[in-house]
C-alpha positions in Angstrom: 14.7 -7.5 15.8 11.0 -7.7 14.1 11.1 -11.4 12.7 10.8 -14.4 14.8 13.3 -16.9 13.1 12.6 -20.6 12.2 13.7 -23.0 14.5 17.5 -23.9 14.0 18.7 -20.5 12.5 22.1 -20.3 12.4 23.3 -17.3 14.2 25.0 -14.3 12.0 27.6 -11.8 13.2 24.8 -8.9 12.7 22.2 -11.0 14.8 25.2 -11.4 17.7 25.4 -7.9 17.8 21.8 -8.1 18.4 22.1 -10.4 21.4 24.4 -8.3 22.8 22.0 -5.3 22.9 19.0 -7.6 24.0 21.1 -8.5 27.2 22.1 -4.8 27.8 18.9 -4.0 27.9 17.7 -6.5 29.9 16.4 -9.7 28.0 16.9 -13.0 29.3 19.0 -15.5 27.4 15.7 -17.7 26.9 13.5 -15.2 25.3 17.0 -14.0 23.5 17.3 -17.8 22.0 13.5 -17.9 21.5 13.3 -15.0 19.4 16.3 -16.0 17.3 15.2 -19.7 16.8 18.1 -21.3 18.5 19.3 -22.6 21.5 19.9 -20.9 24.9 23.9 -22.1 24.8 24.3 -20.2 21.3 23.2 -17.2 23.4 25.9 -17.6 25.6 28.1 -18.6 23.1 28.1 -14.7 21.9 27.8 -13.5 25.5 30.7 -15.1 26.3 33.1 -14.4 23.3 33.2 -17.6 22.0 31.2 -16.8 18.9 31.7 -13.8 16.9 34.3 -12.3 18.7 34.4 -8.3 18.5 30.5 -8.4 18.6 30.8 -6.9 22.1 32.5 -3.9 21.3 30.3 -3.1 18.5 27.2 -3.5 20.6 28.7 -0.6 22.8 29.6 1.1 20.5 25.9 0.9 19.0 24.1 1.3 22.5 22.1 4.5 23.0 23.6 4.7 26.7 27.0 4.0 25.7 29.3 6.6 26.3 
């Protein structure tokens, strides 16, 4: 979560993952998309399943609250 990516970055299944932990742990979709390089709907593209599906459930399984 260190590099800033260049505008237009296309979205990985490892960087979804990502997302998903931002928002558990409190991040905005703007700053999420910001920080990525891309859009706010990618964002909630992978919030909402329709991109990299399964990316959820590894999140929680990665979170350090997750039980």
């Amino acid at each position: 979560m260190s590099n800033v990516k260049k505008t237009g970055y296309k979205l990985t299944y490892e960087d979804a993952v990502q997302v998903h932990l931002m928002i558990m742990d409190g991040w905005i979709h703007s700053r999420i998309a910001a920080h990525f390089g891309t859009n706010q709907g990618r964002i909630s593209e992978v919030n909402t399943g329709k991109r990299f599906p399964g990316s959820y459930a590894e999140a929680l399984r990665r979170h350090p609250d997750a039980a």
